[in-house]
PyMOL CGO cylinders between C-alpha atoms (Angstrom):
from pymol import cmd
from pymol.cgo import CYLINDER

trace = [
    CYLINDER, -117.64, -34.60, -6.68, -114.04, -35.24, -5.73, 0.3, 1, 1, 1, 1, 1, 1,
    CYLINDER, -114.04, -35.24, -5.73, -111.99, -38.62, -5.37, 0.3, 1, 1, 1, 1, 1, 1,
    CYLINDER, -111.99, -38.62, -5.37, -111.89, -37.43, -1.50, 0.3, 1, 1, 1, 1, 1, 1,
    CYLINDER, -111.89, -37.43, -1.50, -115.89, -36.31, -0.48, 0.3, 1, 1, 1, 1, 1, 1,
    CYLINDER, -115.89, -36.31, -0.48, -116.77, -39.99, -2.55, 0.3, 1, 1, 1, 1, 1, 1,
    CYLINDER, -116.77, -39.99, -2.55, -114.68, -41.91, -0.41, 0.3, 1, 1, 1, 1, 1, 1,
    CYLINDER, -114.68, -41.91, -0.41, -115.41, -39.58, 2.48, 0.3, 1, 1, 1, 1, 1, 1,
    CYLINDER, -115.41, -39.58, 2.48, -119.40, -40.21, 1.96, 0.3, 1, 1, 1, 1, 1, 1,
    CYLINDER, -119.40, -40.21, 1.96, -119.01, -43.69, 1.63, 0.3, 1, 1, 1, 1, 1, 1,
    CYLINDER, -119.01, -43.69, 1.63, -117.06, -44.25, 4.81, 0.3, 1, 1, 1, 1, 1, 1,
    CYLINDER, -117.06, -44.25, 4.81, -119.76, -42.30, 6.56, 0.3, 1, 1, 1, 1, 1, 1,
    CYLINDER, -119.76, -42.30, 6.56, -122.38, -44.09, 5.02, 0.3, 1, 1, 1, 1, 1, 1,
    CYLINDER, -122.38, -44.09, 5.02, -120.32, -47.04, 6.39, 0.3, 1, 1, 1, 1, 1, 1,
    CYLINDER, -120.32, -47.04, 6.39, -120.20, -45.24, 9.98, 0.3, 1, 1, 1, 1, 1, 1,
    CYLINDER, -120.20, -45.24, 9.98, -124.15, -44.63, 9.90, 0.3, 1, 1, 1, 1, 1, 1,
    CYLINDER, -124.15, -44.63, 9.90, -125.13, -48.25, 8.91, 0.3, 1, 1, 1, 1, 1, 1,
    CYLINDER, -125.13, -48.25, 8.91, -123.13, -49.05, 11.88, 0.3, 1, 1, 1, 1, 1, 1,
    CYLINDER, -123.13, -49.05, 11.88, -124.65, -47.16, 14.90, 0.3, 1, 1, 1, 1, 1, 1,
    CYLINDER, -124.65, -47.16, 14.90, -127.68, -48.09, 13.67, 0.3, 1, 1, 1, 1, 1, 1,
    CYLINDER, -127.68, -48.09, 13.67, -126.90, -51.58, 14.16, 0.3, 1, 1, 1, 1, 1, 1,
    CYLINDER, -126.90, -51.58, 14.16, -125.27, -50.81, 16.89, 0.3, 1, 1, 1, 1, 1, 1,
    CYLINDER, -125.27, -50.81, 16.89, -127.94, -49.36, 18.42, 0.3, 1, 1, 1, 1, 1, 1,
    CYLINDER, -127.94, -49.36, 18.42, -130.73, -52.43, 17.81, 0.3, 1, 1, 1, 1, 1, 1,
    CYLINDER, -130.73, -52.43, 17.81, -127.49, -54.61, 19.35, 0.3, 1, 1, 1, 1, 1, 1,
    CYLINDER, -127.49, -54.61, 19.35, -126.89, -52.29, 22.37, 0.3, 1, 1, 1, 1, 1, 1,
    CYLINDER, -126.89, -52.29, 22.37, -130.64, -52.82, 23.08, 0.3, 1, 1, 1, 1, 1, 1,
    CYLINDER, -130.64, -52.82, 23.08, -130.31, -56.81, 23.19, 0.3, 1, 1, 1, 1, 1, 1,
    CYLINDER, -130.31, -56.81, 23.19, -127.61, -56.36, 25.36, 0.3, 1, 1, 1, 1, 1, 1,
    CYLINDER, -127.61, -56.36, 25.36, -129.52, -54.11, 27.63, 0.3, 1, 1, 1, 1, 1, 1,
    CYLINDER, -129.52, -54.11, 27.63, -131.73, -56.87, 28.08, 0.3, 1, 1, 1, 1, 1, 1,
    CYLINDER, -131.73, -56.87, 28.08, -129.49, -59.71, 28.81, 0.3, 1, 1, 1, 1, 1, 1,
    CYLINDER, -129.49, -59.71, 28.81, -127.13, -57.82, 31.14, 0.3, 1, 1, 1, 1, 1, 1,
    CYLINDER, -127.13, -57.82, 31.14, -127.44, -58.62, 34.57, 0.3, 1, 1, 1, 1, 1, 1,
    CYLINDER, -127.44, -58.62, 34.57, -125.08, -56.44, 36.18, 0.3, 1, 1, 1, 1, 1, 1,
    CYLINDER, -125.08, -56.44, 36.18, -126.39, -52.65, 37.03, 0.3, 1, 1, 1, 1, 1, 1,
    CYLINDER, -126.39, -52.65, 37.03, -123.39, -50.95, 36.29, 0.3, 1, 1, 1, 1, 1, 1,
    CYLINDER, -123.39, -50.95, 36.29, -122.91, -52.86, 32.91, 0.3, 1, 1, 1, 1, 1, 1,
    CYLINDER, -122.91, -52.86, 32.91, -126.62, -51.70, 32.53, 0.3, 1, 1, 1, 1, 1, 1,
    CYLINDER, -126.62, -51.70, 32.53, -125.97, -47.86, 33.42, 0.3, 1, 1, 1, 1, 1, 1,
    CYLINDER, -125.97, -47.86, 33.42, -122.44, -48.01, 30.64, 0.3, 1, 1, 1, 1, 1, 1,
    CYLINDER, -122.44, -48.01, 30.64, -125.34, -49.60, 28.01, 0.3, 1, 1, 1, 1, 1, 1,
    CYLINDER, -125.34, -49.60, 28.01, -128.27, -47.17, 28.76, 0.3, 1, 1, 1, 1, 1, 1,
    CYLINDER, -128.27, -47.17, 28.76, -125.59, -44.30, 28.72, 0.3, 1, 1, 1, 1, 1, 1,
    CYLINDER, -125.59, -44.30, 28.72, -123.98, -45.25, 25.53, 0.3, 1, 1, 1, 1, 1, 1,
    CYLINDER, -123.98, -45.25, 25.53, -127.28, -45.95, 23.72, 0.3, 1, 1, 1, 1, 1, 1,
    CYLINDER, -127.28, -45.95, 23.72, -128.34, -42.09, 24.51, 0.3, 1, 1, 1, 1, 1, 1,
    CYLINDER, -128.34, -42.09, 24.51, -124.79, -41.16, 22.77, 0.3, 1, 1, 1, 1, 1, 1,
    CYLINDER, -124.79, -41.16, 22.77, -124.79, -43.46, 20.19, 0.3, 1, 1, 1, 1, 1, 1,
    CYLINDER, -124.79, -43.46, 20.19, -128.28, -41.60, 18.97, 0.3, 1, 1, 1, 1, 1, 1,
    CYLINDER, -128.28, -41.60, 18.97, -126.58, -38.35, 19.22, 0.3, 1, 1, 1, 1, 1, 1,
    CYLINDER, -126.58, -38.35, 19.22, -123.66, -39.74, 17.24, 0.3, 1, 1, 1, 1, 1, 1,
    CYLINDER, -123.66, -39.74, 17.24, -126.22, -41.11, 14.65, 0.3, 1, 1, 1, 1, 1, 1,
    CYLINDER, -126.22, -41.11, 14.65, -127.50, -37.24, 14.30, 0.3, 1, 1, 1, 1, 1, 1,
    CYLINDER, -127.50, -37.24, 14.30, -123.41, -36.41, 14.14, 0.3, 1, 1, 1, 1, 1, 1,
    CYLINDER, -123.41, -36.41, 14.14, -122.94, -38.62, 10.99, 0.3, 1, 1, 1, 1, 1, 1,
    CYLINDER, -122.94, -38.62, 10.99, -126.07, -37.27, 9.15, 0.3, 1, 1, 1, 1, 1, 1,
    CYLINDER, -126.07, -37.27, 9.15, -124.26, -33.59, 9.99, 0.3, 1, 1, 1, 1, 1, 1,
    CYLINDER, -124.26, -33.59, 9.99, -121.08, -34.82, 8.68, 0.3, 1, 1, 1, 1, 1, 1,
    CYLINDER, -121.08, -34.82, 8.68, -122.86, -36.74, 5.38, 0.3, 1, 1, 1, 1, 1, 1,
    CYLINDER, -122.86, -36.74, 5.38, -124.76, -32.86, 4.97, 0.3, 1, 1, 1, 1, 1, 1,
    CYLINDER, -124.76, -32.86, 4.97, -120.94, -31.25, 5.23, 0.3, 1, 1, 1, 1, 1, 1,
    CYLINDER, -120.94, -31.25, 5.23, -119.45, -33.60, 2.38, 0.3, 1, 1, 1, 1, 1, 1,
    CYLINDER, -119.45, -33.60, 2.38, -122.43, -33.14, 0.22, 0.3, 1, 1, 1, 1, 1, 1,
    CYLINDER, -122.43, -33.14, 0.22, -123.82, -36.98, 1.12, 0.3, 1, 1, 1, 1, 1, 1,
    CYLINDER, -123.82, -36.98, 1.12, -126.75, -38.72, 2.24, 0.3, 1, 1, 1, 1, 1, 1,
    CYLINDER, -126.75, -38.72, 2.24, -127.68, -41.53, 4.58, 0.3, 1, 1, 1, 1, 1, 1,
    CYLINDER, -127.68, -41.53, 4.58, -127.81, -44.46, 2.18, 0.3, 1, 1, 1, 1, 1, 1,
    CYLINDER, -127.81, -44.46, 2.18, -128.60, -48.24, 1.79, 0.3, 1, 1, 1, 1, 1, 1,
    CYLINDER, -128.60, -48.24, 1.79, -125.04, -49.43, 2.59, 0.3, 1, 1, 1, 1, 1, 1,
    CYLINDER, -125.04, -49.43, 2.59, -125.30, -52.27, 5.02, 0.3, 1, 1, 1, 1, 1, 1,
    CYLINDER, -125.30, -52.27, 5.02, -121.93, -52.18, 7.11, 0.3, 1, 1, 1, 1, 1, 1,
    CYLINDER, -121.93, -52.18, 7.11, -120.88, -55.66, 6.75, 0.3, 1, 1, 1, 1, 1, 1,
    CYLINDER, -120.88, -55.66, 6.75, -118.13, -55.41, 9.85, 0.3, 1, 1, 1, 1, 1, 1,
    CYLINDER, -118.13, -55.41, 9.85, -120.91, -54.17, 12.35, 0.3, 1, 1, 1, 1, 1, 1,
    CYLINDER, -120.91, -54.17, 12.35, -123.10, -56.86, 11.15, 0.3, 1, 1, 1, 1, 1, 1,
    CYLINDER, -123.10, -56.86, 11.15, -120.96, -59.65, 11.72, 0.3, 1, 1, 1, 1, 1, 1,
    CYLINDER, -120.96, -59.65, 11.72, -120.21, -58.02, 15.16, 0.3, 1, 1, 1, 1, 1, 1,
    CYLINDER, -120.21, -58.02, 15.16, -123.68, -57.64, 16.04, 0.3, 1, 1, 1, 1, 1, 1,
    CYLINDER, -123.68, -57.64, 16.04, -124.53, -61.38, 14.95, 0.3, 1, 1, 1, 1, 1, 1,
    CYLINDER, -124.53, -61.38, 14.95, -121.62, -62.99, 16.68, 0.3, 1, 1, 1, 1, 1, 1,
    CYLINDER, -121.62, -62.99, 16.68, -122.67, -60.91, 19.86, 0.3, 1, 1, 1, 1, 1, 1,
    CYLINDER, -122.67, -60.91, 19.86, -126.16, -62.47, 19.23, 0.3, 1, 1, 1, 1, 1, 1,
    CYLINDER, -126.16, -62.47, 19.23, -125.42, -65.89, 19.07, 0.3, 1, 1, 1, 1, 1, 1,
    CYLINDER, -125.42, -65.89, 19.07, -123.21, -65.74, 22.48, 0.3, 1, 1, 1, 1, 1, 1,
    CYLINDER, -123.21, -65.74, 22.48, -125.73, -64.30, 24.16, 0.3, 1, 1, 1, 1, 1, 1,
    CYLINDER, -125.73, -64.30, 24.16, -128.26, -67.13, 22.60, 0.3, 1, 1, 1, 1, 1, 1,
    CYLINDER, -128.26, -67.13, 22.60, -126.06, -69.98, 23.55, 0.3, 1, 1, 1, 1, 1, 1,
    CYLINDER, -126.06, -69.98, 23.55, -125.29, -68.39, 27.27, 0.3, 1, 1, 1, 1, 1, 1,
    CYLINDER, -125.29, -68.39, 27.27, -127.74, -68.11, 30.81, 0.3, 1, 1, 1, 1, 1, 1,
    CYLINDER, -127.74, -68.11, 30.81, -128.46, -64.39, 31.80, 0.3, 1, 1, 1, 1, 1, 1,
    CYLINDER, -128.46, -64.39, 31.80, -125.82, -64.03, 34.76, 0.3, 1, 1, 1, 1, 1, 1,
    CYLINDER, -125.82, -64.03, 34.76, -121.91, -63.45, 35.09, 0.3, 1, 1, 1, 1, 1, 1,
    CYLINDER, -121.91, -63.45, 35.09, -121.20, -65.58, 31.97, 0.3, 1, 1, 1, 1, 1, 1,
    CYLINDER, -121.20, -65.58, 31.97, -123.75, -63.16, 29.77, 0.3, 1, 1, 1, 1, 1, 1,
    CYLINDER, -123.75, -63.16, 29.77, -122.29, -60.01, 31.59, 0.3, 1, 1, 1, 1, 1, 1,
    CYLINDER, -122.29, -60.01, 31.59, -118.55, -60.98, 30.64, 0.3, 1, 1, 1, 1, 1, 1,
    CYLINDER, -118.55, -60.98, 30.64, -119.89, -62.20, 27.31, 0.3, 1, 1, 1, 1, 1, 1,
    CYLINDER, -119.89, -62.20, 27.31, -121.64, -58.64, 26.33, 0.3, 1, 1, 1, 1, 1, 1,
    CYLINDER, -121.64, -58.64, 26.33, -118.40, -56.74, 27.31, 0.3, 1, 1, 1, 1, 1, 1,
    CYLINDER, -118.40, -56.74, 27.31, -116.48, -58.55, 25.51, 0.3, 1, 1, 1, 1, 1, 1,
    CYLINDER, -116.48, -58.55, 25.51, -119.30, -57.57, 22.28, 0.3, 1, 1, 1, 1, 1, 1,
    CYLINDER, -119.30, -57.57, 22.28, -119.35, -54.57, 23.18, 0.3, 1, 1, 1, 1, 1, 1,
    CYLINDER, -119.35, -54.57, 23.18, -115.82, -53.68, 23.41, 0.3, 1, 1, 1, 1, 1, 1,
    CYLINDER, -115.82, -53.68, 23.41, -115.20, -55.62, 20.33, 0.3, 1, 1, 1, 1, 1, 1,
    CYLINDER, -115.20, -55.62, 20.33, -117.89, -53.12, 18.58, 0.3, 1, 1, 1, 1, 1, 1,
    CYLINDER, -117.89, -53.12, 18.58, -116.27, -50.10, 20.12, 0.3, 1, 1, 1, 1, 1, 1,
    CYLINDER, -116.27, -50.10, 20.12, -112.98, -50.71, 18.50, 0.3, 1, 1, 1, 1, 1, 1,
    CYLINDER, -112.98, -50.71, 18.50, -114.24, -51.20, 15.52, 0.3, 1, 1, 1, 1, 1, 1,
    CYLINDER, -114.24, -51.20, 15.52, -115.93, -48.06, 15.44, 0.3, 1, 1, 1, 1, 1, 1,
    CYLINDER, -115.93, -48.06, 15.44, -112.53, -46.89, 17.18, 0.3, 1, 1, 1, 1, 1, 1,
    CYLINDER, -112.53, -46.89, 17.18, -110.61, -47.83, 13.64, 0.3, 1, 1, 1, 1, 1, 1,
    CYLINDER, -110.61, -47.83, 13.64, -113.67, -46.00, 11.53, 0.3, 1, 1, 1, 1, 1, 1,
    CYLINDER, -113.67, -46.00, 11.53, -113.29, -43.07, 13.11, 0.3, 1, 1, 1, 1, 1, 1,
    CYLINDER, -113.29, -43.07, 13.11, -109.68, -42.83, 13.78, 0.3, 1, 1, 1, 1, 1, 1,
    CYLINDER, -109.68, -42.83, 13.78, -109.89, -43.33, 9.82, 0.3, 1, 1, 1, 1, 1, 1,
    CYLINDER, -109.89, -43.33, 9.82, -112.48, -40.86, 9.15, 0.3, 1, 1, 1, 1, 1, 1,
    CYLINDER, -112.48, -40.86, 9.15, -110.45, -38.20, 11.25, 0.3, 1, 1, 1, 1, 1, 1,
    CYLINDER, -110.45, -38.20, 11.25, -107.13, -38.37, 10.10, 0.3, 1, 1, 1, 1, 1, 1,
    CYLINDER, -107.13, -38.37, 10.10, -108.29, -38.19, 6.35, 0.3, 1, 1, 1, 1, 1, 1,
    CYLINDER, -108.29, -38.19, 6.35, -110.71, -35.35, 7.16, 0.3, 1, 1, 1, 1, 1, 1,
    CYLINDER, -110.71, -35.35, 7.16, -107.69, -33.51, 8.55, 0.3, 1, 1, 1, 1, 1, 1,
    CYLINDER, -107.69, -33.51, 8.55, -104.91, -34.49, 5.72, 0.3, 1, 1, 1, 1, 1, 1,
    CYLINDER, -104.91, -34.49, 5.72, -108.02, -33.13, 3.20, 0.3, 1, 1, 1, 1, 1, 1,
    CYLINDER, -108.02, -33.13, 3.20, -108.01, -29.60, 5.21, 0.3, 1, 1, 1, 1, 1, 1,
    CYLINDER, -108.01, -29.60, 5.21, -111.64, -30.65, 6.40, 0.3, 1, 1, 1, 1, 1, 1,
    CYLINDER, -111.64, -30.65, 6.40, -111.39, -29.47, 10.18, 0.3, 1, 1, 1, 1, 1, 1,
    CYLINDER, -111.39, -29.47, 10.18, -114.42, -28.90, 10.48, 0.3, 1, 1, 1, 1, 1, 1,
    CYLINDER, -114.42, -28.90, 10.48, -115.76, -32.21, 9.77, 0.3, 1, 1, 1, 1, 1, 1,
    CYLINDER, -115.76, -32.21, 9.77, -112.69, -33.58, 11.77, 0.3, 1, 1, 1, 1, 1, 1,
    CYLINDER, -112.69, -33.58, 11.77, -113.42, -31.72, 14.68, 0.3, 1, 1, 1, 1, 1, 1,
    CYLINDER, -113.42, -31.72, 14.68, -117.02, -33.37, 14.51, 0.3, 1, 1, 1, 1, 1, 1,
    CYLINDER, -117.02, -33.37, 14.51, -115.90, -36.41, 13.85, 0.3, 1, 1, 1, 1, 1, 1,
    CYLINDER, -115.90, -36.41, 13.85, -113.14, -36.24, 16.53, 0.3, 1, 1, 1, 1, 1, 1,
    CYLINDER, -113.14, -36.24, 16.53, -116.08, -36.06, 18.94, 0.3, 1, 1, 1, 1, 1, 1,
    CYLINDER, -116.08, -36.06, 18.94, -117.48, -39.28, 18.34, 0.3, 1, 1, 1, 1, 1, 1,
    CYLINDER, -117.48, -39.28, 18.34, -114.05, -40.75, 18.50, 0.3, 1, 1, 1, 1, 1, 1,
    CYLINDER, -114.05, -40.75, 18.50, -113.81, -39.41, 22.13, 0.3, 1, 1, 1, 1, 1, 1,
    CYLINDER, -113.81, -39.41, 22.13, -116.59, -41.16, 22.96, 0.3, 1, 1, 1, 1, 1, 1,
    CYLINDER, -116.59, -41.16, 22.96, -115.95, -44.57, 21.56, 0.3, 1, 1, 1, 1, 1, 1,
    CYLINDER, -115.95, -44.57, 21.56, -112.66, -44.50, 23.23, 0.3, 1, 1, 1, 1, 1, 1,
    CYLINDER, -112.66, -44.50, 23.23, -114.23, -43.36, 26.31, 0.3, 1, 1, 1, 1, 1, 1,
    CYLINDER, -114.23, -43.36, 26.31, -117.11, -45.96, 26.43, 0.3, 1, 1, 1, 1, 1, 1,
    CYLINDER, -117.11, -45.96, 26.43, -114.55, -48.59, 25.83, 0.3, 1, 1, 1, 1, 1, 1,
    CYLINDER, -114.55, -48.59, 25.83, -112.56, -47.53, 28.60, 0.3, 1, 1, 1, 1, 1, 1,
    CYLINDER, -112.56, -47.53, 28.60, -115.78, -47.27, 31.06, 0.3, 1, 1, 1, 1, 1, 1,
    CYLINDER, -115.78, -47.27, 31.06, -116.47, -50.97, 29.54, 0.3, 1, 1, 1, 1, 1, 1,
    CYLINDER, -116.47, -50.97, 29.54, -112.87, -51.98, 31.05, 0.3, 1, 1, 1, 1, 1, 1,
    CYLINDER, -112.87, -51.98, 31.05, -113.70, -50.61, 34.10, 0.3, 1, 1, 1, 1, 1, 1,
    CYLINDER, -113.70, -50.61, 34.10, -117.12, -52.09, 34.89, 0.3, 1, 1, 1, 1, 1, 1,
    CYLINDER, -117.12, -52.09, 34.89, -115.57, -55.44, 33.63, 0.3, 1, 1, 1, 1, 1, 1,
    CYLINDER, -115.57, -55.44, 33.63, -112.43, -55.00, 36.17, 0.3, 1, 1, 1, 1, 1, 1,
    CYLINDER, -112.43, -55.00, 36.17, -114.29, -53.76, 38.96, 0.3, 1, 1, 1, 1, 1, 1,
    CYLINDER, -114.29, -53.76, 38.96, -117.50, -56.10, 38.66, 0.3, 1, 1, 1, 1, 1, 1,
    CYLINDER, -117.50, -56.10, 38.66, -118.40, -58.19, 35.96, 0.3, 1, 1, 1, 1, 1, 1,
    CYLINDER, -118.40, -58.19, 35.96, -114.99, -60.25, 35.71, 0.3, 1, 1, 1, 1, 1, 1,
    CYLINDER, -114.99, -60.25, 35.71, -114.48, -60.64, 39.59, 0.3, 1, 1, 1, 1, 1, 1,
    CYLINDER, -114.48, -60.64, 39.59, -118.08, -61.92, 39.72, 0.3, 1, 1, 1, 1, 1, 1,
    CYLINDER, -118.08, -61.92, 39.72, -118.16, -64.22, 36.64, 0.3, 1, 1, 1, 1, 1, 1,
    CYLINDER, -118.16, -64.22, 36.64, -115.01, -66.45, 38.16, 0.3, 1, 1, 1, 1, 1, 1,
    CYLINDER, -115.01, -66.45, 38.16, -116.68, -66.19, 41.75, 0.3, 1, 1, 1, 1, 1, 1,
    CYLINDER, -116.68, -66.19, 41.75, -119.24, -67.96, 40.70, 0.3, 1, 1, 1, 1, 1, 1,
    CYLINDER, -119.24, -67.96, 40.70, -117.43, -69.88, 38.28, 0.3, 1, 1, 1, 1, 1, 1,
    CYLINDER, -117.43, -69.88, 38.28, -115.14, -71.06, 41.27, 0.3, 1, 1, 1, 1, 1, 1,
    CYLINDER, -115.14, -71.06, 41.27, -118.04, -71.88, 43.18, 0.3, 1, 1, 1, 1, 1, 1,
    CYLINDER, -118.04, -71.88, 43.18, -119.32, -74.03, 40.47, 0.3, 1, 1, 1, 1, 1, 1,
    CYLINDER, -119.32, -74.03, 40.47, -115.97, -75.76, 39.64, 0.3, 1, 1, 1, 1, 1, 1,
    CYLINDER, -115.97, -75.76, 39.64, -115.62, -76.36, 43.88, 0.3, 1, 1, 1, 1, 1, 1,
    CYLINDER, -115.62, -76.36, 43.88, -118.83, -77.82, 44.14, 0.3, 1, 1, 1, 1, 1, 1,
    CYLINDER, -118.83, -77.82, 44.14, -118.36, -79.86, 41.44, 0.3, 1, 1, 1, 1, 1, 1,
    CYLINDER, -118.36, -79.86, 41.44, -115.40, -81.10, 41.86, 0.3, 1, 1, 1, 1, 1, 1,
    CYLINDER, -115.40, -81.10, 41.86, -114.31, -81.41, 45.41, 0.3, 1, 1, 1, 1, 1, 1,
    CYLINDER, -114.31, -81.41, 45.41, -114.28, -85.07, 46.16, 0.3, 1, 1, 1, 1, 1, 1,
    CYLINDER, -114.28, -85.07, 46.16, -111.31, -84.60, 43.18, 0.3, 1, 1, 1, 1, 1, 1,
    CYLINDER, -111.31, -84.60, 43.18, -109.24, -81.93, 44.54, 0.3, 1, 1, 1, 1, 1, 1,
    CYLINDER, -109.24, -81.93, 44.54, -109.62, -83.93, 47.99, 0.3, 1, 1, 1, 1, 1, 1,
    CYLINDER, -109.62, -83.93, 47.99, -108.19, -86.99, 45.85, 0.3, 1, 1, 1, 1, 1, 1,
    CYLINDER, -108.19, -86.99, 45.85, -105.55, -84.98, 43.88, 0.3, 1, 1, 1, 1, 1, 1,
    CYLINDER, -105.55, -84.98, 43.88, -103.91, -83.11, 47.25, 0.3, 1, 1, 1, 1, 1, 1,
    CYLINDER, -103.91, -83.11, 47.25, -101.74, -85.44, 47.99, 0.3, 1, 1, 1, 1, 1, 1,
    CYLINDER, -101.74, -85.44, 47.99, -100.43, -87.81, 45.62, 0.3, 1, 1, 1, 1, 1, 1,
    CYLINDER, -100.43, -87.81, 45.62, -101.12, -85.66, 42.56, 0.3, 1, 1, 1, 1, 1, 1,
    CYLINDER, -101.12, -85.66, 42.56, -97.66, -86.14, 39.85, 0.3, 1, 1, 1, 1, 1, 1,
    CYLINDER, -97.66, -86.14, 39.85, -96.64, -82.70, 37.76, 0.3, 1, 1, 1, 1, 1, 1,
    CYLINDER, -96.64, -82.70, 37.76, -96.14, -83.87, 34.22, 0.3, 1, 1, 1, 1, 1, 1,
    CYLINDER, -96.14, -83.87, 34.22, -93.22, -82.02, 32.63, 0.3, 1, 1, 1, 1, 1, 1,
]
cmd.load_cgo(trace, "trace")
């Protein structure tokens, strides 16, 4: 085996640790989401992500590799730092705003993997396997960008709504105090 299928195999071993985290993470996130859309982008990206899963193994079969016991570090410290926001945070606009922000760190990480993945496949001559692999990195990018979108049109607009409402309530009888004779420092 060549310098370029062992580096090859171990990136996709890499890439196959990772949706498999991924995919326990996705499900955690499933269940704290309130939001339906963020929900819907979850539940639809969970269904790829198992097809993408089956696209690595196909890819490992192509470079003469295996699904292995490497343990992508990256996605694991993703996965655990997603975890403990979500432990420290209520279910609700904070936990919605919180898993996008997990999620879409994940995606672009798996963004930079595959990006990787397909631009050496293609400087090897491998366009078959970059093709494939060129799939997957459609639909990162895509999920990422349907992340963005549920975050602009819902999740962020309802997290500082209620986040206002909080801070007015809260804090009233100070603004009421601060309207007038409040001093700019420079």
């Amino acid at each position: 085996m060549d310098e370029i299928a062992k580096l090859m195999i171990d990136q996709l071993k890499d890439a196959h640790s990772a949706e498999k985290q991924a995919l326990r993470g996705m499900a955690k996130m499933l269940k704290n989401a309130s939001s339906q859309a963020l929900k819907d982008c979850i539940q639809s990206h969970i269904a790829q992500t198992e097809k993408q899963v089956e696209r690595v193994e196909q890819a490992l079969e192509m470079v003469g590799g295996k699904p292995g016991r490497k343990v992508c570090e990256a996605m694991k410290g993703l996965i655990e730092e997603a975890q403990n926001e979500m432990s420290e945070n209520d279910k609700g606009p904070i936990m919605d705003v919180l898993i996008i922000a997990a999620a879409q760190r994940i995606e672009h990480y798996e963004i930079a993997a595959y990006g990787t993945m397909v631009t050496l496949a293609k400087a090897a001559g491998e366009n078959k396997l970059a093709d494939l692999l060129g799939k997957t990195l459609a639909e990162e990018k895509d999920t990422d960008g349907k992340l963005s979108q549920v975050a602009e049109s819902e999740v962020n607009p309802a997290f500082i709504s209620h986040a206002r409402g909080e801070d007015e309530e809260d804090e009233e009888p100070a603004n009421e105090n601060r309207r007038g004779g409040r001093r700019r420092s420079a």
